[in-house]
Steps between C-alpha positions, in 0.01 A plus 500: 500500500733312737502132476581308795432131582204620786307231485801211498630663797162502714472130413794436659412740819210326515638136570801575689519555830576769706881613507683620784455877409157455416432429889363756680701710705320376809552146408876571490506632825273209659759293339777672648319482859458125475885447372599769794305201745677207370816639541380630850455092582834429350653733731409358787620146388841455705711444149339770328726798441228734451461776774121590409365803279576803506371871321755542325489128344170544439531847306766332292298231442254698348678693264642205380137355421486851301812458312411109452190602334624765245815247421221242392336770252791579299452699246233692618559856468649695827314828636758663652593851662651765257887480606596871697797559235182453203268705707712805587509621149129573486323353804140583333508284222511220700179592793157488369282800459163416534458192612724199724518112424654224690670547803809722424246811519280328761324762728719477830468728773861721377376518153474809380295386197189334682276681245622251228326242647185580333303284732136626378596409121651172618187385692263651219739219232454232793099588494452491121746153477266335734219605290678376217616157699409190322212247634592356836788736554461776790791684724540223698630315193711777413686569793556128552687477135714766583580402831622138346727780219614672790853320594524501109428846467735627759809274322428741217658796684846575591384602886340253736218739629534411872292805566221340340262296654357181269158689536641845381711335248205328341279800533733681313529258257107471407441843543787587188430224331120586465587909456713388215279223360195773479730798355629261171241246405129520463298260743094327473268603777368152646241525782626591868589223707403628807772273714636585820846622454791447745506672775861684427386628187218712675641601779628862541775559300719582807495178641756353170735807427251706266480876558389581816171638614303324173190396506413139453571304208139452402357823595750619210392216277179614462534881484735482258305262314200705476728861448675305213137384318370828532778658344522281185316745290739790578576581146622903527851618366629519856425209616610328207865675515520400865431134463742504174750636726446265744552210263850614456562543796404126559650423214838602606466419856403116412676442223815691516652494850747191607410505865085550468422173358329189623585134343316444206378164629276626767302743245489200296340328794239755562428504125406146532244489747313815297311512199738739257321648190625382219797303600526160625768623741643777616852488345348538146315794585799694698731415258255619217518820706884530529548462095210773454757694761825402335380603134340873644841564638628393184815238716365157316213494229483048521453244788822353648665231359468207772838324459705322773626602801281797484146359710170429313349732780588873633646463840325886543345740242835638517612190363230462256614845349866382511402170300389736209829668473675258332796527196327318246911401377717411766852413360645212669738514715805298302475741194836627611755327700767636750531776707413786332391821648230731379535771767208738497296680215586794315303753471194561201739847444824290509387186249278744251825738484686170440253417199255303667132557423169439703200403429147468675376166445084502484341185733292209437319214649665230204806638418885524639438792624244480816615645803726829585786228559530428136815674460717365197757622194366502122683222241774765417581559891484913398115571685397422854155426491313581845158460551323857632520552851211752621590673811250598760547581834392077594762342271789557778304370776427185279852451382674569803208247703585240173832527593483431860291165394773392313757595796276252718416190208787590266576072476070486444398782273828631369681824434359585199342853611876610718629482178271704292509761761886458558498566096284820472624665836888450378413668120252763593668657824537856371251750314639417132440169525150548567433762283677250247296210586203710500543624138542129383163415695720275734334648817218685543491753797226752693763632725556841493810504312799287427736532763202362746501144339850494432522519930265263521667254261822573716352422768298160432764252568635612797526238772443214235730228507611384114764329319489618143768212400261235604397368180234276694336820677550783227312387182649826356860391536556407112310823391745714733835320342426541162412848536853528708668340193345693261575801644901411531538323149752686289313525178208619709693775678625625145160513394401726840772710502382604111117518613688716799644713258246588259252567823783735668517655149133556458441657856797715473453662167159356312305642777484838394365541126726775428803290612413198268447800210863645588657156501380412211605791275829467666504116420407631164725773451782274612417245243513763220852582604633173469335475161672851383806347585519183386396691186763744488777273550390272240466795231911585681567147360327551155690767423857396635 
């Protein structure tokens, strides 16, 4: 279980007051107004130097308020657009599937992926959290916590969102927040509060940028509602491989993409203001759920360690997976001193037929071995021990999403994951490496064959930026160097060309059983002859 100083930090939320990016987006721009009037009556003082407002001062003006307000929050992780040169190498790993979250993949009218919007599930998770909501609380509440997270909210993304009205933004916002909420933690039926609720959230969905020609918001409340109570007791194979398949799909589409993702702080917020089963608040229940998901996948088996500058709190549930993916041994960076190079990994082929060994190291939630990063040399430097790295056809998409976080936060959450992948795609680019890695239980694969994830390992890093001879970014930097000088020692090379030997020896002739027979009646006959005459010319001597 996570432990984070929750309650510490709401303490202190709770007596402070607002700060500037907790101010509502429309309370920015009524500030804006009311500075755009003073400086309208300074104009029109004869020393003033001002010549009045103008648009374009204006539209600067407010993208400075945006960049003011994610300044203020550093730290806080950065959603932002996969980078073309990242994208072009597989553009589907990075666009959800099944469903879309936050406003990258916002329905707009040239989207071709409206259908993502899911807007019947989305209401059905807003109808059950207001069932769930606490005493007191109804939509009204809701909307008006999210509209004071907005400007704080939109600081957390790399684009402004000038598209987006405040309405549409925060719709969007409760609407996620509440699908997610209802898909990862269990809530408590409370009795309906039966409060008016604003008039933006049920009006047609048309009127705020939701897929045209819906019907209204709580028309779909309730008949989704009552279709989703009626089918609770659906218990037949079918229907129980379609919602399993469904969960991954969510799964993947939540969790796993860089761009679909909503700050963690505003499902925090909604988890708040409704009564969670079994958790006092949300972020022990989701991140309960992301270490069940982490150890099925078999990528961490323990809870991240929370140690400075990495946050006490996920950013995203990207994030939160990232935070369990950590080296539990990270050499420091002054180990070795002056410029020295480690180029790029050899390949597994290249360092076993230079007599290294591998070997799969088994997880745990105690030990030094609890994440796939947990890559190290034995005592004698001879063995590479790698934790086991099960391939499916979701561990690219995670990695190379993982990777883009790191592009964005690299100075917040590191650059631990770049290097692991930097590390396996440079020593298992070609078909004997992963046929080698696979017979020391290094990686485990359901491709079709070899080749297939030998391509894909080629082709994970593309577009990544990484220096390998940063000592502060690559954590595997000593591990790379001292299999470098082990493999150029002299005594070692000695050693390797004999091993070389023997094994060119036992392919070429021990192969074939009849060979190894032949050789070794020759070896034998030869060995008699040398006997016969070092016997004959000894008897010569005798008898001279």
């Amino acid at each position: 279980m996570l432990c984070y100083s929750y309650t510490y930090k709401r303490s202190l939320r709770a007596c402070r007051k607002p700060t500037y990016h907790e101010r509502s987006y429309k309370e920015v721009k009524e500030g804006d107004k009311q500075m755009d009037q003073q400086q309208q009556g300074q104009s029109s003082n004869p020393g003033s130097y001002g010549l009045g407002t103008s648009p374009l001062a204006n539209e600067l003006r407010d993208k400075l308020t945006i960049l003011n307000s994610s300044q203020e929050q550093f730290g806080d992780i950065i959603i932002a657009k996969v980078r073309h040169l990242t994208r072009n190498v597989d553009n589907s790993e990075y666009d959800p599937d099944y469903v879309s979250i936050g406003p990258y993949h916002y329905p707009r009218p040239l989207n071709k992926n409206l259908h993502l919007s899911l807007e019947h599930d989305k209401l059905a998770s807003l109808d059950k959290i207001l069932s769930a909501a606490k005493p007191g609380v109804n939509m009204e509440v809701y909307v008006n916590e999210l509209t004071r997270l907005e400007l704080k909210a939109r600081g957390c993304y790399a684009n402004s969102f000038d598209d987006m009205t405040s309405e549409q933004f925060v719709r969007m916002l409760l609407l996620d927040g509440c699908y997610i909420l209802c898909r990862l933690v269990e809530l408590q039926a409370q009795p309906r509060n039966h409060m008016a609720s604003p008039s933006w959230c049920t009006a047609s969905n048309a009127s705020f940028g939701s897929l045209p020609g819906s019907p209204a918001s709580g028309a779909i409340i309730t008949s989704l509602s009552v279709s989703t109570a009626n089918g609770a007791g659906i218990t037949s194979p079918s229907a129980s491989i379609s919602r399993h398949v469904e969960a991954l799909e969510v799964v993947r589409d939540v969790f796993y993409l860089a761009e679909n993702q909503i700050p963690f702080f505003v499902i925090e917020k909604i988890g708040d203001l409704t009564a969670l089963d079994g958790w006092d608040h949300a972020i022990d229940g989701i991140a309960e759920y992301a270490l069940n998901l982490m150890r099925m996948q078999s990528y961490a088996m323990a809870a991240p360690i929370m140690v400075p500058p990495i946050p006490a709190v996920p950013g995203n549930l990207l994030h939160l997976l990232h935070m369990h993916l950590k080296p539990v041994a990270v050499p420091s960076p002054g180990s070795y001193h002056g410029s020295v190079s480690v180029g790029r990994w050899r390949t597994a082929t290249e360092y076993n037929w230079a007599g290294m060994k591998f070997k799969s190291q088994s997880m745990s939630g105690n030990g030094d071995v609890r994440c796939i990063l947990d890559v190290k040399l034995d005592r004698g430097g001879s063995t590479l021990e790698v934790p086991c790295l099960e391939i499916d056809n979701e561990t690219w998409r995670l990695l190379r999403n993982l990777m883009e976080l790191e592009q964005r936060n690299g100075e917040t959450v590191g650059t631990h994951v770049t290097a692991y992948c930097v590390f396996m795609s440079q020593m298992a680019c070609t078909a004997k490496d992963v046929e080698l890695l696979s017979r020391k239980c290094v990686i485990k694969h359901n491709h079709r064959n070899n080749d297939e994830v030998a391509e894909c390992f080629g082709d994970l890093c593309k577009g990544i930026l990484f220096n390998p001879n940063n000592k502060a970014t690559n954590y595997l930097w000593e591990t790379c160097l001292k299999l470098d000088m082990r493999s150029r020692s002299r005594s070692h090379i000695r050693q390797v060309y004999f091993r070389r030997s023997m094994v060119w020896l036992g392919q070429k002739y021990f192969s074939n059983p009849w060979l190894l027979i032949g050789l070794l009646a020759g070896i034998t006959g030869l060995v008699c002859a040398v006997v016969q005459a070092v016997y004959t010319v000894l008897s010569y001597k005798a008898q001279g």
